[in-house]
Structure formats: structure tokens, C-alpha cells
ZAMI-101146 format. One record per residue (C-alpha): residue number from 1; x negated, y, z negated. Coordinates in pm, 1 decimal. Each point is the difference from the previous one (the first is absolute). Layout:
N
+-----+----------+----------+----------+
: num :     east :    north :       up :
+-----+----------+----------+----------+
: NUM :        X :        Y :        Z :
...
+-----+----------+----------+----------+
// end
This chain:
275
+-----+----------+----------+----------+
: num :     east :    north :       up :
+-----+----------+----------+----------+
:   1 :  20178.0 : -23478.5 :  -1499.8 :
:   2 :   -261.8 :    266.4 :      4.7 :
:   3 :   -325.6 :    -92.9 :     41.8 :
:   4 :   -157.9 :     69.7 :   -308.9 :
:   5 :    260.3 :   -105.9 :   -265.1 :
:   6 :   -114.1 :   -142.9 :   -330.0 :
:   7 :   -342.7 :    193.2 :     73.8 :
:   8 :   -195.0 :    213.7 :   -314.1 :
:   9 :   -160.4 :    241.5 :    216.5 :
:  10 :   -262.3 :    255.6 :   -195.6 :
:  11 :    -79.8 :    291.5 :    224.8 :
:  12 :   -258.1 :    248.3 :   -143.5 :
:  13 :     21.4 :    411.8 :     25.9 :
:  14 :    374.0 :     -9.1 :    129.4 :
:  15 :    148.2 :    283.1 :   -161.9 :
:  16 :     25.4 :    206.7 :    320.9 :
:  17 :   -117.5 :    -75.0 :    403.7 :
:  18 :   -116.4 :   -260.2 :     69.9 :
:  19 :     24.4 :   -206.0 :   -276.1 :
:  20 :    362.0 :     86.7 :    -89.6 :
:  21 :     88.3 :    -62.4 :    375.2 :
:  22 :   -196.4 :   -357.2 :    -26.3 :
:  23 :    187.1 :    -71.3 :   -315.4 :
:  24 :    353.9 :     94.5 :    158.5 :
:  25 :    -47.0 :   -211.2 :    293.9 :
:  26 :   -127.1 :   -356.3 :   -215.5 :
:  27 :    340.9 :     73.8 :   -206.7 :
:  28 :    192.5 :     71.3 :    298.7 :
:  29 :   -105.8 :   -374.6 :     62.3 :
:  30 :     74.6 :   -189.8 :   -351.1 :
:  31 :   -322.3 :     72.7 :   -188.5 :
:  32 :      5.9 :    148.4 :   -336.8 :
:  33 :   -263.3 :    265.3 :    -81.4 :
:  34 :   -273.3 :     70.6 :   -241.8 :
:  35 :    -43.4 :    381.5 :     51.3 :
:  36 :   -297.9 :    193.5 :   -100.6 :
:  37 :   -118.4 :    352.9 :    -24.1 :
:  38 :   -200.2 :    211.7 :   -182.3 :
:  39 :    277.2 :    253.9 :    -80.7 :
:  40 :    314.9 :   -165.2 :   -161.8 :
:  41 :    292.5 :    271.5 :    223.9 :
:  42 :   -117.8 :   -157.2 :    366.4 :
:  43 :    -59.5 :   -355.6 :   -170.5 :
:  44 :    378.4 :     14.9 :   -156.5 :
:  45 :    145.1 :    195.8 :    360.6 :
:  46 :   -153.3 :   -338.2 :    185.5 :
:  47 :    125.8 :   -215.4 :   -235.5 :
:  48 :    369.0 :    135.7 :     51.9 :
:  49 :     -9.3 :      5.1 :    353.9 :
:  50 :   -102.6 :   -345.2 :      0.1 :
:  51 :    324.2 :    -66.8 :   -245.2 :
:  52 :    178.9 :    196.8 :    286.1 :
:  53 :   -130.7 :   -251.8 :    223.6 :
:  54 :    174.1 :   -280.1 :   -187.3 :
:  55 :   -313.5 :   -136.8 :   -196.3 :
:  56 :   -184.5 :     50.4 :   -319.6 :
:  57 :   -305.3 :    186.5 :   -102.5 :
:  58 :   -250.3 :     13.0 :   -282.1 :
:  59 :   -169.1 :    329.4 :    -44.5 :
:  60 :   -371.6 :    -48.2 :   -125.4 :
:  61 :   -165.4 :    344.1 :    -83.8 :
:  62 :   -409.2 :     76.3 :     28.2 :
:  63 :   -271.8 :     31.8 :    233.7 :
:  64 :   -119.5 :   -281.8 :    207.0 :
:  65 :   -348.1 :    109.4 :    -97.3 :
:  66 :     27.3 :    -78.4 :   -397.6 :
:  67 :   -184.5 :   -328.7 :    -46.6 :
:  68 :    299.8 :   -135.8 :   -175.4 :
:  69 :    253.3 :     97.4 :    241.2 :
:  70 :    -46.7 :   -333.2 :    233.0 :
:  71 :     73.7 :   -231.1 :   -290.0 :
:  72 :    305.6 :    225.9 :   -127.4 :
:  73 :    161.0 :     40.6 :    366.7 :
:  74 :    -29.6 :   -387.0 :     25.0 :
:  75 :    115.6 :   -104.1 :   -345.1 :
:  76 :    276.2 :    242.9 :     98.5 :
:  77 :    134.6 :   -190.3 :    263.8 :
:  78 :    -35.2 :   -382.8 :   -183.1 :
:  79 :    165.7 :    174.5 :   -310.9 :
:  80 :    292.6 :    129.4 :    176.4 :
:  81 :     62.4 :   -220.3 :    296.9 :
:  82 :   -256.0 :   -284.2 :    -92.6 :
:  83 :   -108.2 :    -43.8 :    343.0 :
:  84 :   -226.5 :    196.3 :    257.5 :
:  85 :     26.8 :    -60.0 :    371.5 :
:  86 :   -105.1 :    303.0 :    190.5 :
:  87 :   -235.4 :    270.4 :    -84.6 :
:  88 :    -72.2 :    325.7 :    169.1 :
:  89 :   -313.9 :    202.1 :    -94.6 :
:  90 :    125.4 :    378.3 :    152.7 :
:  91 :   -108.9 :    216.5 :   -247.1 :
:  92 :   -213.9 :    256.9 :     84.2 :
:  93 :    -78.3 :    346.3 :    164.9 :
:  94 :   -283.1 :    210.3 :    159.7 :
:  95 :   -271.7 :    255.2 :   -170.3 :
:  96 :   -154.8 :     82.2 :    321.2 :
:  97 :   -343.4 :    168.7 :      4.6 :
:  98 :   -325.7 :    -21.9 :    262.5 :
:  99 :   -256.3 :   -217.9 :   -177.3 :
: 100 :   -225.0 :    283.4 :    -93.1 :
: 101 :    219.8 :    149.0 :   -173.3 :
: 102 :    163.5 :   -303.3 :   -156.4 :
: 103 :     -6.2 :    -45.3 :   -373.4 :
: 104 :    -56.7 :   -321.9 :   -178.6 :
: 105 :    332.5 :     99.9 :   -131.3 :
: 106 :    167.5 :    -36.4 :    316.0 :
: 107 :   -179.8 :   -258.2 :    127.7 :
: 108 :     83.8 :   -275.1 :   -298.0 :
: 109 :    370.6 :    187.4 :    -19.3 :
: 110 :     48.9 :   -141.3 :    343.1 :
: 111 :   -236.5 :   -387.4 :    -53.8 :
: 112 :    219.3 :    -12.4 :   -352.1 :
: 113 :    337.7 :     21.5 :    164.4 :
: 114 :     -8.4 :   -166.0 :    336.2 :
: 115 :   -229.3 :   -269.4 :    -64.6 :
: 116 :    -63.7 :    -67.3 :   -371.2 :
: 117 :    363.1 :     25.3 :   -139.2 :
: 118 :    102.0 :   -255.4 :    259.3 :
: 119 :   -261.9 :   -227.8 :    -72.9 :
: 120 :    122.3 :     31.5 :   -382.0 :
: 121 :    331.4 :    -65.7 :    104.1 :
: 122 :    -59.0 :   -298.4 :    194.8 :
: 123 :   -265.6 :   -181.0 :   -263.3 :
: 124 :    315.6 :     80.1 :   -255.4 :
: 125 :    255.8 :   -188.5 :    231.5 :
: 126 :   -255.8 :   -259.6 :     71.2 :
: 127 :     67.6 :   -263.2 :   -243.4 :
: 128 :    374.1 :     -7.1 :     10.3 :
: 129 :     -8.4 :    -35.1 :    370.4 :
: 130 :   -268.8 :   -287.3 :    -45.0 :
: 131 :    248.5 :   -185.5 :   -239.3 :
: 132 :    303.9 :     28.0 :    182.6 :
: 133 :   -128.8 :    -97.1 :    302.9 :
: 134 :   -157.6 :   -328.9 :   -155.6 :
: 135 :    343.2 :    -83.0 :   -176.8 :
: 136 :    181.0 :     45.0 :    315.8 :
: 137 :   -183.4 :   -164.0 :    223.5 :
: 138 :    -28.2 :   -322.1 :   -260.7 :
: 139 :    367.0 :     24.0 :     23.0 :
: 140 :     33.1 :      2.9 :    341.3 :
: 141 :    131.6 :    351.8 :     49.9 :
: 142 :   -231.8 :    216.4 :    251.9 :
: 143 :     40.1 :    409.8 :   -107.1 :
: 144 :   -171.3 :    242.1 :    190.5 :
: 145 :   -122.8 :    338.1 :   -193.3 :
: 146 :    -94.1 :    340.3 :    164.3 :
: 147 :   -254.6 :    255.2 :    -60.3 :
: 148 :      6.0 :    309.0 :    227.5 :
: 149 :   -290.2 :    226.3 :    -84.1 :
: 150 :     60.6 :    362.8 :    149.4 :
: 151 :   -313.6 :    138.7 :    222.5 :
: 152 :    -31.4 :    258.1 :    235.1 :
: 153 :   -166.0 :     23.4 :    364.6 :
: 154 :   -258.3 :    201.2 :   -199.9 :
: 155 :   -103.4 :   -299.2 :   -165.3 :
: 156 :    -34.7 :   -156.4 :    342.0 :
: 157 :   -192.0 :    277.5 :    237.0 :
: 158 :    -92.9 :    300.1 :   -268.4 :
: 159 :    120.5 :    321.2 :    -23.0 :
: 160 :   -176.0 :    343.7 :    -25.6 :
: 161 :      1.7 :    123.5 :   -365.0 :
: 162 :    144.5 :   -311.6 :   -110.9 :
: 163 :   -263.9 :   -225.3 :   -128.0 :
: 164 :     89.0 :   -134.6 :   -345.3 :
: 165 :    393.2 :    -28.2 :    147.9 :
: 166 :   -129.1 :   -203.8 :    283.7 :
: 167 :   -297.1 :   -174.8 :   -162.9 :
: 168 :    300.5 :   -106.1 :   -262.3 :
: 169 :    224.3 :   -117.8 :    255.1 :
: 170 :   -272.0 :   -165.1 :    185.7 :
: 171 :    -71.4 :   -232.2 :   -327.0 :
: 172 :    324.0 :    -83.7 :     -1.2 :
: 173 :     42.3 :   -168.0 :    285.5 :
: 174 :   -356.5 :   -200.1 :   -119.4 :
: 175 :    213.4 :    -67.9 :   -332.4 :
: 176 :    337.7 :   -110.4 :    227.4 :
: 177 :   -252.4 :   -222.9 :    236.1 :
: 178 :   -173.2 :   -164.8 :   -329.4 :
: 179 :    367.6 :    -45.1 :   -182.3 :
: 180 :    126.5 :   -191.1 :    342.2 :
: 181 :   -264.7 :   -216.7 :    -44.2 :
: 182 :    -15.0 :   -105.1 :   -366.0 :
: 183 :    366.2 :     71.6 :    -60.4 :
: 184 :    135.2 :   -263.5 :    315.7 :
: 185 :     -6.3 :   -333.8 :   -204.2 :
: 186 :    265.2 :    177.2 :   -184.7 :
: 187 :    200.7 :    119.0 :    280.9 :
: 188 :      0.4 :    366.2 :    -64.6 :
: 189 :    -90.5 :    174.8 :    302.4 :
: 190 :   -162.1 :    327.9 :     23.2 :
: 191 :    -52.1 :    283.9 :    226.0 :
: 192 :    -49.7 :    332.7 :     35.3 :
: 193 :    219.0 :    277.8 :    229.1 :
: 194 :   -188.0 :    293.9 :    106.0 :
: 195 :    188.9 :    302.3 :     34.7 :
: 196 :    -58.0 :    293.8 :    276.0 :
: 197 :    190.9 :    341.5 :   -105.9 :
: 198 :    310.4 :    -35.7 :   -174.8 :
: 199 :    191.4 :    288.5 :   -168.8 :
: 200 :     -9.6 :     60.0 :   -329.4 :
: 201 :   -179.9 :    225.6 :   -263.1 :
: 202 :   -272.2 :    -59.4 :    109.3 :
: 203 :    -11.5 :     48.9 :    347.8 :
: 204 :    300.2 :    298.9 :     23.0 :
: 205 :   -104.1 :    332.6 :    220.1 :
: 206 :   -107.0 :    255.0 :   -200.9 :
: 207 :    -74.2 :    396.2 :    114.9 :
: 208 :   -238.6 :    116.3 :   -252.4 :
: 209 :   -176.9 :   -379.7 :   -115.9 :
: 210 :    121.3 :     74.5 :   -340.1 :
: 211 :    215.7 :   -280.2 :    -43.3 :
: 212 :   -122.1 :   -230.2 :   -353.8 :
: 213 :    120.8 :   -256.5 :   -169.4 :
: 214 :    -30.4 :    -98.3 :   -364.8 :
: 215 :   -197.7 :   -303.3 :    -50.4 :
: 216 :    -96.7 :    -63.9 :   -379.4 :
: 217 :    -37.3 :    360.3 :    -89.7 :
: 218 :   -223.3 :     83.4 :    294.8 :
: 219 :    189.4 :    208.6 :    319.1 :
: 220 :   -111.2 :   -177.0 :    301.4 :
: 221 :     24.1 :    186.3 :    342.6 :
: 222 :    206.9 :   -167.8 :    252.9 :
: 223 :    160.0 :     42.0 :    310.0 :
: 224 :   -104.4 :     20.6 :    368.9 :
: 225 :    -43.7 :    353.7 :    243.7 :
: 226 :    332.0 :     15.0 :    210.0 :
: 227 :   -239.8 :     15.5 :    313.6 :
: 228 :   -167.3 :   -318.1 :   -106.6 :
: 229 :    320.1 :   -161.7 :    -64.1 :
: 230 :    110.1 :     80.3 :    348.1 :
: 231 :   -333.7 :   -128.2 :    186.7 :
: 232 :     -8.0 :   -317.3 :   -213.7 :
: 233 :    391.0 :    -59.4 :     82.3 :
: 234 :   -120.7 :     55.5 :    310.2 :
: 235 :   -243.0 :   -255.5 :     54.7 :
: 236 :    269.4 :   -287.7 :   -115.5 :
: 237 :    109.8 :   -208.4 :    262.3 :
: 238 :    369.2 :     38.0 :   -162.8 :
: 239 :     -6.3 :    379.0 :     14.2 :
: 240 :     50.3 :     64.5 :   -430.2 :
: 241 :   -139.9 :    -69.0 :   -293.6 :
: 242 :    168.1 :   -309.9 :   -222.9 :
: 243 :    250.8 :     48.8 :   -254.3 :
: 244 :    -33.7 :   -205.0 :   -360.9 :
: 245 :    340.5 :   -207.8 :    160.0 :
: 246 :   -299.2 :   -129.9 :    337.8 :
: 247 :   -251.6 :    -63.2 :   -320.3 :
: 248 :    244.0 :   -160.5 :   -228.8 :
: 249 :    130.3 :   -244.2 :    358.1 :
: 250 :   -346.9 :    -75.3 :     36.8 :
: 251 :    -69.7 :   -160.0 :   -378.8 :
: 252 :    295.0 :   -196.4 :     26.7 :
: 253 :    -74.5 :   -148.8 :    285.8 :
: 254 :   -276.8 :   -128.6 :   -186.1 :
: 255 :    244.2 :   -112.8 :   -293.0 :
: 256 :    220.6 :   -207.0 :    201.6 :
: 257 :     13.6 :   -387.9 :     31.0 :
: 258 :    -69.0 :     64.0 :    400.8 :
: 259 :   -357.3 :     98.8 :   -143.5 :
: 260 :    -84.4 :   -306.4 :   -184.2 :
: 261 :   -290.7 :   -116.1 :    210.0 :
: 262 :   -146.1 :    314.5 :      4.8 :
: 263 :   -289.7 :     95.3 :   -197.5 :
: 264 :   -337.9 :    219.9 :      4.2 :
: 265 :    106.7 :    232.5 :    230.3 :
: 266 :     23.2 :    356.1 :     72.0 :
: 267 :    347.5 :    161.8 :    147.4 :
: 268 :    -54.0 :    332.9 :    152.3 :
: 269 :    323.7 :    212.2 :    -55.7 :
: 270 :    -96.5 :    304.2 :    174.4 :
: 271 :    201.6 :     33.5 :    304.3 :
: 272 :   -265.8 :    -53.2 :    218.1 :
: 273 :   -270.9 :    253.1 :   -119.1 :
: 274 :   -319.0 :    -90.3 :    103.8 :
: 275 :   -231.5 :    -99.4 :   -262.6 :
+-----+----------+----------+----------+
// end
């Protein structure tokens, strides 16, 4: 039996990288998926590589920003499946600029979407988790529940030109610490996993720095200096960068029943690089 069978997994931003890699690998092992995006193509290519996989998806469309989007991705996942027992907060990306220069723009873009839209999601799960956990424990039936909140070693040590991306994945580990704590009496566990570089989008080499993405019709640079990608892959103790597969390994082992009595706490997935 794999590991996660008869799980409802909802994994946030996993239409591509990271997030489609994450929701592969929890399908791989038994869960079924609640997939969203904010375009509808990546959010319906997840969905049938996850049916590849031998599961099923639900695609739920939107930006994890929109107020209402927390209560629709969680009345999602009771509607369709009826039950919720892991939940990933991935989505997000960077909008890099030195603080002088950074708008107010920029710096709620990056607070809205790595620290608020979780927070929305979780108070929206938080009263079916509270129930179920009372009915099953008055019926003698212990079920542990996972949250895995996606950070970065930014949020941990800083990085140059990054401070709403790091300030926002700095709160969240406050938010995963503070959930661990009220959230325990109902045995849901959550932590947070800090990534290093991993390659995606966001982080490929690019010549002239030109490379943008679309993000809710504003084109965001992105990419990293093929220079800088060498010296930083140079300065992990495992000699490369990560791939979304090393990310995606290191939420579920935060997913799996092996996990159960651990909560609060930060995993560093970085191979090594020094924070």
C-alpha cells in the first residue's frame, strides 16, 4: 500500500515546477489532488499527469491572493472528495528589487502571496479540521493531518534585493510556528521546508536578464546571471542546484505517516547551502 492512500491532498500554484513535481510525487503515493493555478492550461496539464499517475485531480482556477480564493479552494476539496488531509501552501514567485527602489506594489505583491494567501487558506480549512478531529478522536480513531508551508533560505538569513520575498517567507515560518501550536490538539501538524536554488522559471540562466513571466497582467523579470548560477552552485556542498523532483521529495517527507510527531519545524532543502 502506498503511503498516502485515501489522502485529499490540496497543493497550491502546481501548474508547473515545483508544485506540479510536489503534486506528482503525493499521487505517486495514493493521494488524490486538489490542483490550483492561476492559469487554467498548467492547472489542467497537472491535473492529467496526476491521472497519469493513477489518481484523481480537481482543477481549481484563481489567484491565491483574491480574498475569496481560501474559502473556494477549501470548499473545493469537501465538495468533491469531502475530506481534507494534507495541504501544501507553494504558490508563489519572486519580484526582486533593492529596497530603495522597491514599490509598495512589489512589496505587498510579494506579503499578499507568500504570507497572506496562506493564512486565508488555512483560517478556511480551519473549522473542518477542528470537527473532524473532535469526531474522531470521540470515536476512538486517531488521524493525523499535514500542512507543509513552502519557504525559502531567504526567509531564514536574507537575501540582497530580496526583501518583501524574504520578509514574506520569514512570516511564514512565524505563521507555521503559531499553527503548530494552536493547531496540535487537533493533530494536524505543521511545518515549513525552506528551499535553497531549485530550477525552474524562476531561477533558469539567462544571457541578457530579459527573461519575464506573466503574473496577473504585469511581466515580472526573472531568472538568474549564468555566472551567478555557477558561483552559487558552487558554494553547495552537493555540487548543483535542486531540481522540483529534490523539492517535491522534501514535502512529502513531511506528508508521510513517518512524520506524525513532527511539528513547528523548519526543513532546509538546499543541498547544503549555507544560510
Amino acid at each position: 500500500m502506498a503511503k498516502l492512500d485515501g489522502k485529499i491532498a490540496l497543493v497550491s500554484g502546481a501548474g508547473r515546477g515545483i508544485g506540479q513535481a510536489i503534486a506528482t510525487k503525493l499521487a505517486e503515493e495514493g493521494a488524490r489532488l486538489v490542483i490550483n493555478d492561476l492559469d487554467i492550461e498548467p492547472a489542467e496539464e497537472t491535473c492529467r499527469v496526476v491521472r497519469r499517475a493513477g489518481s484523481e485531480a480537481l482543477p481549481v482556477i484563481g489567484s491565491v491572493t483574491d480574498p475569496a480564493f481560501g474559502d473556494r479552494f477549501v470548499q473545493g476539496a469537501l465538495d468533491e472528495y469531502g475530506r481534507i488531509d494534507i495541504i501544501v501552501n507553494n504558490a508563489g514567485y519572486t519580484w526582486d528589487s533593492v529596497v530603495q527602489k522597491m514599490t509598495d506594489e512589489q512589496w505587498y505583491a510579494m506579503i499578499d502571496v507568500h504570507l497572506t494567501a496562506p493564512f486565508r487558506i488555512l483560517r478556511a480549512a480551519a473549522p473542518y479540521l477542528r470537527d473532524a478531529a473532535k469526531a474522531e478522536l470521540s470515536s476512538g480513531n486517531r488521524v493525523t493531518r499535514k500542512v507543509v508551508n513552502i519557504s525559502s533560505i531567504a526567509g531564514l538569513g536574507g537575501n540582497a534585493g530580496q526583501s518583501g520575498y524574504a520578509s514574506g517567507k520569514a512570516g511564514i515560518i512565524g505563521l507555521t510556528r503559531t499553527l503548530a501550536k494552536e493547531w496540535g490538539r487537533y493533530n494536524v501538524t505543521v511545518n515549513s521546508l525552506a528551499f535553497g536554488v531549485i530550477k525552474t522559471r524562476l531561477t533558469e540562466t539567462v544571457a541578457g536578464g530579459d527573461s519575464t513571466i506573466s503574473i496577473e497582467d504585469r511581466e515580472i523579470k526573472v531568472g538568474i546571471n549564468a555566472q551567478l548560477m555557477a558561483a552559487m552552485e558552487g558554494g553547495i556542498p552537493l555540487g548543483r542546484a535542486g531540481t522540483p523532483s529534490d523539492a517535491a521529495n522534501g514535502v512529502y517527507l513531511l506528508c508521510i505517516p513517518e512524520s506524525d510527531y513532527i511539528t513547528g519545524e523548519v526543513l532546509v532543502c538546499s543541498g547544503g547551502m549555507a544560510i
